[in-house]
N, C-alpha and C positions, 0 to 999 in steps of 0.2 A: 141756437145760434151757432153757424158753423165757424164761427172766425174767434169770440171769444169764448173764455172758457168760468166756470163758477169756481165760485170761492174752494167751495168742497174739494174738487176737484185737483185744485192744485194744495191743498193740502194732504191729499190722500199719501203722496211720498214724502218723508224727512228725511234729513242727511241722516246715515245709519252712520252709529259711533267704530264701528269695526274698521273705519279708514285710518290709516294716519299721516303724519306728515315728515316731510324731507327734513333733514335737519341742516337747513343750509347755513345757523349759525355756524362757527368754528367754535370746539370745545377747548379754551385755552388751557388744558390742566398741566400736570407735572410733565409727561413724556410729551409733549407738542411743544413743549418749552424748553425740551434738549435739543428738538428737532431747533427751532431758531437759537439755540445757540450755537450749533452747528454750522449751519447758513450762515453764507457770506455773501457779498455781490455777484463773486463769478456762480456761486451754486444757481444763484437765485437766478441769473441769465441764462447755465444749461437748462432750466428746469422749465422757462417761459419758452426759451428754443422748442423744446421740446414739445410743447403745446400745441406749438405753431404749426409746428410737424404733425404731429395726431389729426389736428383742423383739416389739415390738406389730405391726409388720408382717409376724413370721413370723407369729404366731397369725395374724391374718387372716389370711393368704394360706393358711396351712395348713385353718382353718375352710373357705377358698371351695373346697379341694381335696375335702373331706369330703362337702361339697354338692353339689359337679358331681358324682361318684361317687353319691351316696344318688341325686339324683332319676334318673338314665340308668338305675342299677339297678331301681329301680322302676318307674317308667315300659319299658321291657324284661319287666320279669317280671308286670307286669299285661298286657302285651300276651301276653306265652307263653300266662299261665291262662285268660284270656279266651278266646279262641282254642279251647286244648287242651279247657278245660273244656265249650264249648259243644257241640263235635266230640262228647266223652265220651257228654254227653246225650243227644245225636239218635243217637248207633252205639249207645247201650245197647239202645234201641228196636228199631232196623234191625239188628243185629248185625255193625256194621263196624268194629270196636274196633281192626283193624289200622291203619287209615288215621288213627287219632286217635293211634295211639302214630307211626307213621310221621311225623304231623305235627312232635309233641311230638320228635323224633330229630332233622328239620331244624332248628327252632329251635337245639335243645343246640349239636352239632355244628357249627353257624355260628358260633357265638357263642364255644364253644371252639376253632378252628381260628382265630378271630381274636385270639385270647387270647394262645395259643401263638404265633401268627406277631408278635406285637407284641414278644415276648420273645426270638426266635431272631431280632430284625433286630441286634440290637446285637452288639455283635463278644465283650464276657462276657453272658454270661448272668445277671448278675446283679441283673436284675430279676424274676425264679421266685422263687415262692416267698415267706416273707410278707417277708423281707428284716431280721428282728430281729434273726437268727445276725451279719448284717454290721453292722448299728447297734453293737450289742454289741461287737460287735471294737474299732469304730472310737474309740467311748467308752472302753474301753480303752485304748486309747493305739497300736493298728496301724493302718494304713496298706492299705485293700483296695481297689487298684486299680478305679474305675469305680462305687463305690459311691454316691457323690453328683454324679452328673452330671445335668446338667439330660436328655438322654437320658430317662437311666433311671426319674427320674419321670413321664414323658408315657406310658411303655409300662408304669408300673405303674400310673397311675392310668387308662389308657384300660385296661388287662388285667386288672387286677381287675373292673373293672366288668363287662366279656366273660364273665369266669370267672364271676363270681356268678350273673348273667342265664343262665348256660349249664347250670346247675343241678350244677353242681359242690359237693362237699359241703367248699366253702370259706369264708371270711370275707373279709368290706372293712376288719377292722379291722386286724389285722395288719399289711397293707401301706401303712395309714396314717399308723403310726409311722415306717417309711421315706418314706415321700413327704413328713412335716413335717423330719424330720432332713435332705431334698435341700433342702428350703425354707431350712431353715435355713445351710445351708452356702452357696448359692447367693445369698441373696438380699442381704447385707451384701458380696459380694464384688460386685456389679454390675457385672458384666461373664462372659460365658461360651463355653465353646470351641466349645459345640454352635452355638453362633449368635452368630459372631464380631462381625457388625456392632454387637450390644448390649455396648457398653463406654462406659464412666465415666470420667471422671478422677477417681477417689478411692481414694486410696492407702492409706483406712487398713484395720485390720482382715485385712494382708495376711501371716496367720503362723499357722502351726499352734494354737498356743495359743488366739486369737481366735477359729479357725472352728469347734473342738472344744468353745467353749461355746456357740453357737448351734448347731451341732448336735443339744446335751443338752437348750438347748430347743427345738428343734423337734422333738424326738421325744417330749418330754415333751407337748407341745402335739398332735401326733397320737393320743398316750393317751386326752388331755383330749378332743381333739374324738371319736374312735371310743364312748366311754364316758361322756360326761356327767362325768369325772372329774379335776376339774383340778390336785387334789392326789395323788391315785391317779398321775397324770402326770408329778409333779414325785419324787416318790417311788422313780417307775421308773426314771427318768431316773438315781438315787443308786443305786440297788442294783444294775442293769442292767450297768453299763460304768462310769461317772464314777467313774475312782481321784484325780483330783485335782478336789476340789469345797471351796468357800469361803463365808459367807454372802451374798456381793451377790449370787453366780451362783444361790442359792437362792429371792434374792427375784427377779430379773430373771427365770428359768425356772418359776416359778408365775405373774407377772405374765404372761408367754406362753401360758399355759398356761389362764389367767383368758380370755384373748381370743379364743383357737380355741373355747373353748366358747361363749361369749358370741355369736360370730360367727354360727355354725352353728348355735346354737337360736334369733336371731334369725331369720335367713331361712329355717330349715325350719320352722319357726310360721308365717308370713307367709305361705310357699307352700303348705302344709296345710291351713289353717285361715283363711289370710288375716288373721288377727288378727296384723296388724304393730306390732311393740315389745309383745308380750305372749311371755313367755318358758315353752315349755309343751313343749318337747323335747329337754333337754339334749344328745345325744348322738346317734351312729347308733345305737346299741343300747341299749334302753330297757330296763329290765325292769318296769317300772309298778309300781304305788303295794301293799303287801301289808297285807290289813285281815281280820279277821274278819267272818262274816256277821253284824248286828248281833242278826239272830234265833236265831244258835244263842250260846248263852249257855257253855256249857261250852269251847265254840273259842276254844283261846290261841295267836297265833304260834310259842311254845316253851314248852316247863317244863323245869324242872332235870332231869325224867327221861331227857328227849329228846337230852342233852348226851350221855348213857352212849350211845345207838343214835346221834349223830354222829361219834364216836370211830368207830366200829366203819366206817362209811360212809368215814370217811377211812381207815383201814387198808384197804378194800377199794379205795379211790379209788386209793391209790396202786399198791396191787398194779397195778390195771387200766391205770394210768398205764403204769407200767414195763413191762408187757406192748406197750402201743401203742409205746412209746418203743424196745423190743425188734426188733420187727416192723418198723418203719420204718427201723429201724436197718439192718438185712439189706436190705432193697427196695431204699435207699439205695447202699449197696457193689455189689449187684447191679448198677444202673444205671450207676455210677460204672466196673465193669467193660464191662459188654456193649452199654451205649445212648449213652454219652457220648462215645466213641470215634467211632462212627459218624456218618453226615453229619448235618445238622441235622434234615431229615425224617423221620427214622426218630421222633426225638423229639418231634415233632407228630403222626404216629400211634398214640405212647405215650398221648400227652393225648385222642387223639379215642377208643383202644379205652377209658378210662377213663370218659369221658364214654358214651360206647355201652353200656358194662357199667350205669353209674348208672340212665341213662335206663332201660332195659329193666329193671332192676332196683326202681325207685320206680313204674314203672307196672303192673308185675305185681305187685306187694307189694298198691299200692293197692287192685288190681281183685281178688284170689285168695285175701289174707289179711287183710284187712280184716274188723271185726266191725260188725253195724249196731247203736248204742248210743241208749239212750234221751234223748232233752233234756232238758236243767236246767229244772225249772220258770221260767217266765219275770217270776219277781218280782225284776227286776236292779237296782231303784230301790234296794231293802231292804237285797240283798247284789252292793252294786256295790265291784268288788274294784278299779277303777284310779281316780283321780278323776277321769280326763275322762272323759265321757260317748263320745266319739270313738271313745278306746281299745276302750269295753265293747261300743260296734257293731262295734268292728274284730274283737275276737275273735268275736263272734258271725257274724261276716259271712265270717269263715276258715274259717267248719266246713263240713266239704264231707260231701255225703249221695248220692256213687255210691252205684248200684244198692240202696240203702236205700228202705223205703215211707218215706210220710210221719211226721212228728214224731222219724225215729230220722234219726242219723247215722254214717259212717264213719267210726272212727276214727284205721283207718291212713290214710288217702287226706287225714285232716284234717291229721296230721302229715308226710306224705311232697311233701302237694301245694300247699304254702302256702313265700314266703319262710320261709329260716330263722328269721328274728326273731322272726314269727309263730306260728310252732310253738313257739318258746322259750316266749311270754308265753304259750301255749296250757295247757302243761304247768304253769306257772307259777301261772294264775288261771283256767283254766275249769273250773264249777260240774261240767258231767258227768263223768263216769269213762272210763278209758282201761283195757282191759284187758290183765289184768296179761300175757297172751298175745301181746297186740300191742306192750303197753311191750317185753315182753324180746325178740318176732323187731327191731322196732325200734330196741332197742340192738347188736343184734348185727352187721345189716347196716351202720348208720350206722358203727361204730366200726370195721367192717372196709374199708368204701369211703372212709372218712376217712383210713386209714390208708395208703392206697394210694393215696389221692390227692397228700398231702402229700409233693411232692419232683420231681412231672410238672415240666414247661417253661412253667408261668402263673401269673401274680403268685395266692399262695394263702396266707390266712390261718387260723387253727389255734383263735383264742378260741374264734367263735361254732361251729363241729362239736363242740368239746371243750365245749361248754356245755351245746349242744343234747340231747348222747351220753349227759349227768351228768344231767341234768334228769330224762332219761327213766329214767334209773336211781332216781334219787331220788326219781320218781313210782310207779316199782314198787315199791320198798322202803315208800311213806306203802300203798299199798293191799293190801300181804301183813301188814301192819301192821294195818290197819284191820277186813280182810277175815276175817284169822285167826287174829289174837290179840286182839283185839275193844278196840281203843285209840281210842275215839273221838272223843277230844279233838285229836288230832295235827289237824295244818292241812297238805295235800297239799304246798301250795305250799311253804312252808318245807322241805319234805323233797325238793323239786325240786331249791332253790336247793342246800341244802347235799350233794346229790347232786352238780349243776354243778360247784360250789368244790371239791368231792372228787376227780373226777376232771380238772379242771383242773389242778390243785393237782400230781395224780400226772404228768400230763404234762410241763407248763412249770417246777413246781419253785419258783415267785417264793414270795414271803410277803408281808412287806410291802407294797409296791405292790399285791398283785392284792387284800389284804382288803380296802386303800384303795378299790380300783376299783371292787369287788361292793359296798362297804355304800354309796359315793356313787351305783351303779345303783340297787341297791334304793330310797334315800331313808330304810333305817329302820335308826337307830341301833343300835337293840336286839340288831341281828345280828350285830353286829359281836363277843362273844365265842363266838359257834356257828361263823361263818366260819373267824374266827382258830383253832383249837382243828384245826377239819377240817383246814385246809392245812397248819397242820404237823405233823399225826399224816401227812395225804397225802404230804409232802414227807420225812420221816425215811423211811415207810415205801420210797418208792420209789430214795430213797438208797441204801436197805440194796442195791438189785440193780443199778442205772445210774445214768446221771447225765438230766439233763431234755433234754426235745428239744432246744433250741435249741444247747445246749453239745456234745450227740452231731454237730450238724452242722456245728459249730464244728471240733471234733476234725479229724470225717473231708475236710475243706478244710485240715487242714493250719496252722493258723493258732495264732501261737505267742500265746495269751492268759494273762495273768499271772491266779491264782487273788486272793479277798482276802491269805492270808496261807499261810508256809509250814507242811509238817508238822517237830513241833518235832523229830522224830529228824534232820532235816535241819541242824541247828544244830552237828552233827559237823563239819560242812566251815566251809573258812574263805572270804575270796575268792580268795586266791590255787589253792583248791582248783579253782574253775568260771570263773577269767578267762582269758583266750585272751591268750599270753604272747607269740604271734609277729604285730609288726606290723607295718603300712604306716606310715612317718611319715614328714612333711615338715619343711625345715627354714626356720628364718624368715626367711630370705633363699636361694631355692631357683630356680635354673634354668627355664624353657617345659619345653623341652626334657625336663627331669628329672619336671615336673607332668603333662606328656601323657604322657608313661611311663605314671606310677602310676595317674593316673585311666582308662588305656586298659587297661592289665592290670589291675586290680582292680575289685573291684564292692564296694568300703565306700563307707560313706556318711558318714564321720569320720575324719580323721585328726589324730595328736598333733602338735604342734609343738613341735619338739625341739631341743637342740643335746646336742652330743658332749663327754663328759670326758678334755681331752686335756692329758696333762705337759707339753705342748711347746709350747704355744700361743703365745708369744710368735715362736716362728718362722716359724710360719701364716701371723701375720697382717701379717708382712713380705710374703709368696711371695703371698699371691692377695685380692684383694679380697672377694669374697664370700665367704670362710671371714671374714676380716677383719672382716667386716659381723657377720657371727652372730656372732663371739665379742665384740664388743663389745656384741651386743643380749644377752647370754647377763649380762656384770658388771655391765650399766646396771640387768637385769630382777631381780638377786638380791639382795632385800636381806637383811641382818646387822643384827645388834642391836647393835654396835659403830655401823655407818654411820648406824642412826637415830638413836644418841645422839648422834652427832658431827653431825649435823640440827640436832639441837633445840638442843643446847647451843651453838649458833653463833647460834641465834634469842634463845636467851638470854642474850646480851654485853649485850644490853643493859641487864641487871638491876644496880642499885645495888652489889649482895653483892661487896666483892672478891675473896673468897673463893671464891664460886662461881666465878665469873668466872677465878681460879688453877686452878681445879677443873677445868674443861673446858678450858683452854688446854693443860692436864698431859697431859690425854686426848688430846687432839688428838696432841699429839706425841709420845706412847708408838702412836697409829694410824697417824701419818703414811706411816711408809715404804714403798710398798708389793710392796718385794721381800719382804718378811716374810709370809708368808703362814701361817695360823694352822697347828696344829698338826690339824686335824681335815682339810684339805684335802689337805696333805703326805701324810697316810695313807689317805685315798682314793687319790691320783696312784700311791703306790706297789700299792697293791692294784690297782688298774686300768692296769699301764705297759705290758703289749704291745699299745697300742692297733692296728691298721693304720692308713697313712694315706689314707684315703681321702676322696678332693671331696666337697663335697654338690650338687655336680651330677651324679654318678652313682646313677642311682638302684636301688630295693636288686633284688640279681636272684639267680637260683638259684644260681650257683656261687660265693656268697659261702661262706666256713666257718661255723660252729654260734658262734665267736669272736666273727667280723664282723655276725653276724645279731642275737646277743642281748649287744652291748655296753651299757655304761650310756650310758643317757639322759635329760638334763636335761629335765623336762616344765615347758613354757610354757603351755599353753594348744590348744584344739580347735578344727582348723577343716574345716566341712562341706562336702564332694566338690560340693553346689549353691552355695559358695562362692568356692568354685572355679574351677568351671565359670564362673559368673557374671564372676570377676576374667577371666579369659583369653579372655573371648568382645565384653569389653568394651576388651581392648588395658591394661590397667592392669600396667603393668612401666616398667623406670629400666635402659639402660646399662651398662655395667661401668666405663664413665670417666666416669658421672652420680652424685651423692646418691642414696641413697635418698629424699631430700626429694623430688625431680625428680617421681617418679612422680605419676602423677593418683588424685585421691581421690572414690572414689564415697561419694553420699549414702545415709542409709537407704533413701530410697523408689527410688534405682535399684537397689538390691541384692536391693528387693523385689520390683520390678517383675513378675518374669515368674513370681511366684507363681501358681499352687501346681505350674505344672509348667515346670522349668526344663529349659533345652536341654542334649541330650545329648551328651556329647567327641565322640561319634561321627560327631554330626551340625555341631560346628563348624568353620569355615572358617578356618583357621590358616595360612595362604598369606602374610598379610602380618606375620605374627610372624616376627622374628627370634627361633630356637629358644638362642640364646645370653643374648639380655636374662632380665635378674632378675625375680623378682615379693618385691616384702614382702609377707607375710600379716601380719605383725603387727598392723595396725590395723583387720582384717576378724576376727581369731579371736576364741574366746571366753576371756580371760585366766584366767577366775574358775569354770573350770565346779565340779561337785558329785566331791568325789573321795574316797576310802576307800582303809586302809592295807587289805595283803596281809595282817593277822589278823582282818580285820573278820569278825565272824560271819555266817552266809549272811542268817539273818532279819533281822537290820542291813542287810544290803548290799536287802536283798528290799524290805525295808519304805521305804529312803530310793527306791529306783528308782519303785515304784509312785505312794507316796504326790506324790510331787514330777513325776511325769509325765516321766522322765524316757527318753532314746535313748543316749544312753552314757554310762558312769561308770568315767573312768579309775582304774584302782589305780596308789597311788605311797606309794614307800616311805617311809622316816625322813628318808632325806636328799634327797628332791625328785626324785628318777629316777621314770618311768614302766615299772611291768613289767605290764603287763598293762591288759587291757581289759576289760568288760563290757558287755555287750547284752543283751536282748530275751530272745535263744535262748540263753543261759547261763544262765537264771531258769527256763524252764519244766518243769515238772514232770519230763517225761522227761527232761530234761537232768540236772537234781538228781537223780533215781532215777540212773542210770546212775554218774553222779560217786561217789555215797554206795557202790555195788554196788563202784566200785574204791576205795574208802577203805576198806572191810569186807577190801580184797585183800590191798591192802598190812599193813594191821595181823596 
């Protein structure tokens, strides 16, 4: 079955544990808490000013990204057609059509072998491709290595441009969206690793949380600028990936998103047209203005009949969808098996036999199966279907008339030998007819070299092939229509578009966002219930068999993505069902020596801060100081509802009442003694008396017992392995005959300093530590994190991780112990399948 896929099959990839995630919690510890005490209202209004500013800078910068990419690409590809086309000319005469495709071979093949090699310099590969699949992660709340490097934007926006020019059946919009989302990450951070001399001293904005909203807008601002659509952008930016989004980030990520477009239709007017500060091209991808002719009187954009035959366009969209989504699927695994192993060349040959197959492939199309079609009459004043007069020469001046006589034209050669774009608004608005012969070998080729394009070694985008593929679809459907059930009121164009949205729709899967983005292309309201309707008949239907592309390559990377929400059969489990019971934890007053242990034998990225429930503690804390230490941070950190009254009621001596005043002194002295310990403590000690006695300078190791591994433990508070790292690379530890006072206290901005990549144990130099001295964590953890008892239900524990952006959520029980943990890859789908299949066991 080409459409669905087996069981096996899609179990063959699991999220691999090597991901991890953003920490868009806020670490409330000691130095974030100088920082608000600091802050005041006017700080706290330079600091959102400031924001606002950054927002408008990504838009710009991301608009000038959009810009240099459109003009090199065009410029490029009017040189290929010039060129190609004049060669076509003079060989049709003389009979040397070898040497005009030969030519048209050099162009390609330059232009993609510098595509490809722009992609294979960086050490991932993760500039191939349009780069959504990773945006999407990242917006989700993981962590993909190399994804926003400044890198990686220079070789995607020099390698798209290579790949488009190279007649690749790809798009610039795509990888537009990643190039605002590197803008975005990169440019509030002012300073980068690719180019170390560029550095700032400006400390803010240096946390997961901060860069993950410039991120959303700048990729919502790459929407905006590729599409003419700045709310279609901001939209994306919400459905896409952003599990934790708030109103200011909605207004500051349209405000962005307002600028990339504004930016980019002013200067690509300017340079077009020359008319500077006239705004006349929102987008790179246009689709012009949709009108009737005003002489045919019967011509409506739609009728209510036409809704029934858009339904039906979307049920086939999607099937076609999921066929493409199918197909690429398998290309994909293939590659992943037999090309990505191999050296990096192999995979530059991949791109050039692709490239080689296209080229020969559009010029024997053009030249063999081309039909010569009559002209539209030339009354274009009457029925001028864009409103700039520019546009209506543009289409007319894209019709291409090989080996045609005079007044007739090619019609393959018009759609196979012009920019994509061109051919889109071709299908879209021009007066002549395409036959329905050449629309279908046309769709057939396009959708099978699109499909086989997508996934090569060069920045490749997926809208405009998936538009152009729908168009033509949509154009065959208006003229089997027209031609043979004699409907002559339908308008071509309108059956283009909603052929486009059909089978986009079936590919990508969006809703929201992409209606947004087609009715802000189009400009006409009106269509905005034919769109909406098509995509998600498109999108159910191609549900039924897979999932959309971008998530299939999500998958097959491995990459642990939290869904919006769980399936409800899932709500069987509890947490203590899917949390990972055996820890690493530190203690809050813990040994070098014991910290390089764990950070060198483990690879977490959180550890609990713990202490031990022991009968005997008053003996402890005679025999050793640093047990000493913790159990006194363990009675200071636990409060009782005895102790806070015995608080307040001391604050309150001063009150007139003598009564009262009798009242808490009574209390006082039934609390006093504190050999008395209440009677809920006493029955823990006895429930838990075989303790071992063990240091908390040893740290935990394999031939501990099942006893010693899973004793109870007092949970304080989380502190992260880059916190870590950070204390012990900076010398921050106290003595064994010093206070804990003694120790030195770093500020927020040194803890933050070496954001967003912090040095690794491996690579620290710990020669002049004494592996004996102590480290407090305590004024570096996070006291307050987000935590869930061991009954919490899965979709409880689901819905607080996502919605709150959250990297780990400790379980803790009634009585303040830590049993468990949760992460990322305890959440994902396979994990919950698996867990639920051994709930189903034991029952």
């Amino acid at each position: 079955t080409i459409l669905g896929e087996t069981h096996e099959e899609e179990d063959e990839i699991l999220p691999r544990k090597d991901y991890e995630s953003l920490d868009y919690d806020r670490c409330i510890n000691d130095p974030y808490l100088e920082v608000l005490e600091s802050m005041d209202n006017k700080k706290a209004q330079r600091y959102e000013a400031v924001k606002w500013v950054l927002v408008f800078a990504i838009g710009v910068c991301t608009g000038l990204v959009g810009l240099f990419v459109d003009f090199f690409v065009r410029l490029f590809t009017q040189l290929k057609f010039q060129v190609v086309q004049s060669s076509v000319e003079e060989c049709s005469e003389k009979g040397c059509l070898a040497l005009s495709l030969l030519e048209l071979l050099g162009f390609n093949l330059t232009f993609v072998f510098l595509a490809s090699l722009l992609v294979l310099i960086q050490v991932r590969t993760v500039a191939a491709g349009s780069g959504i699949p990773e945006i999407k992660c990242y917006l989700n709340g993981v962590k993909v290595p190399g994804v926003v490097r400044l890198r990686t934007v220079v070789c995607k926006a020099l390698g798209v441009l290579f790949s488009v020019a190279g007649g690749l059946f790809v798009g610039k919009e795509g990888p537009m969206i990643h190039s605002g989302a590197v803008v975005g990450a990169g440019l509030p951070q002012f300073q980068s690793i690719s180019l170390r001399k560029i550095q700032f001293n400006f400390p803010y904005f240096r946390s997961d949380r901060d860069k993950r909203d410039f991120v959303s807008a700048g990729a919502a601002a790459g929407v905006a600028a590729a599409f003419g659509a700045p709310i279609g952008g901001t939209l994306f930016s919400l459905e896409e990936g952003s599990s934790f989004w708030n109103q200011g980030l909605t207004w500051k990520v349209l405000f962005c998103s307002m600028a990339a477009t504004f930016t980019l239709n002013f200067f690509r007017s300017g340079i077009q047209f020359g008319s500077w500060g006239s705004f006349q091209l929102p987008g790179l991808l246009n689709f012009g203005e949709f009108k009737c002719s005003e002489s045919d009187k019967k011509c409506h954009l739609w009728t209510a009949v036409d809704l029934g035959f858009f339904i039906l366009m979307g049920i086939v969209g999607g099937l076609l969808g999921a066929t493409f989504n199918c197909l690429n699927k398998r290309l994909a695994k293939y590659r992943m098996r037999n090309v990505h192993p191999k050296p990096k060349l192999v995979r530059v040959l991949e791109s050039l036999l692709v490239s080689l197959s296209t080229t020969v492939v559009v010029f024997v199309a053009s030249m063999v199966l081309g039909e010569c079609r009559q002209m539209a009459p030339t009354g274009h004043s009457g029925n001028d279907t864009l409103s700039l007069q520019d546009m209506s020469e543009d289409i007319n001046s894209s019709i291409k008339t090989f080996f045609c006589p005079n007044e007739t034209y090619n019609d393959m050669a018009t759609l196979f030998f012009n920019p994509q774009e061109s051919a889109i608004l071709q299908l879209f608005h021009q007066d002549g007819t395409f036959s329905p012969v050449t629309l279908s070998l046309f769709f057939l080729l396009y959708f099978l070299l699109s499909c086989w394009t997508y996934g090569i070694s060069v920045p490749s985008g997926l809208f405009v092939p998936s538009l152009l593929c729908g168009a033509a679809f949509g154009r065959l459907v208006a003229n089997l229509l027209k031609s043979y059930i004699g409907l002559d009121h339908i308008y071509s164009g309108t059956f283009a578009l909603i052929g486009a949205a059909a089978f986009l729709g079936g590919v990508v899967r969006m809703t929201i966002s992409l209606t947004v983005i087609l009715i802000e292309s189009t400009n006409e309201i009106t269509y905005g219930l034919p769109i909406m309707i098509t995509l998600m008949v498109a999108k159910w239907t191609g549900d039924f068999f897979n999932k959309g592309i971008y998530d299939i390559h999500v998958n097959l990377r491995g990459v642990p993505l939290l869904e919006w929400e769980t399936e409800v059969e899932m709500d069987k489990l509890r947490a203590s069902d899917i949390m990972e019971p055996n820890l690493t934890y530190v203690y809050p007053h813990t040994r070098i020596q014991s910290l390089v242990s764990i950070l060198r034998t483990t690879v977490h990225h959180a550890f609990p801060v713990v202490t031990e429930n022991r009968g005997n503690e008053r003996e402890f804390m005679k025999g050793n100081q640093l047990i000493s230490n913790n159990i006194k941070f363990k009675k200071s950190s636990i409060l009782t509802r005895a102790g806070e009254q015995r608080k307040r009621s001391q604050s309150m001596k001063s009150y007139p009442s003598s009564e009262l005043r009798n009242m808490c002194d009574e209390h006082i002295a039934t609390e006093e003694p504190p050999e008395k310990e209440d009677l809920l403590q006493q029955m823990l000690e006895r429930r838990y008396t075989p303790y071992p006695n063990l240091y908390p300078d040893q740290s935990p190791s394999e031939e501990w017992t099942m006893e010693e591994r899973f004793r109870p433990l007092t949970f304080h508070g989380l502190i992260l392995r880059s916190q870590l790292v950070t204390l012990l690379d900076r010398g921050v530890c106290y003595s064994e005959s010093q206070s804990s006072a003694s120790q030195p206290r770093l500020s927020h901005a040194e803890m933050s300093e070496d954001y967003p990549r912090y040095p690794d144990i491996h690579d620290l130099d710990l020669t002049l530590l004494n592996p004996r001295m102590i480290v407090d964590v305590t004024p570096y953890m996070n006291p307050s994190p987000f935590t869930v008892s061991p009954n919490t239900h899965v979709s409880q524990v689901f819905n607080l991780f996502r919605t709150m952006g959250l990297r780990h959520l400790p379980v803790v029980n009634a009585v303040g112990e830590i049993v468990g943990i949760i992460t990322r890859h305890n959440l994902t789908h396979e994990f919950l399948q698996a867990r639920l299949r051994q709930h189903y066991q034991t029952i």
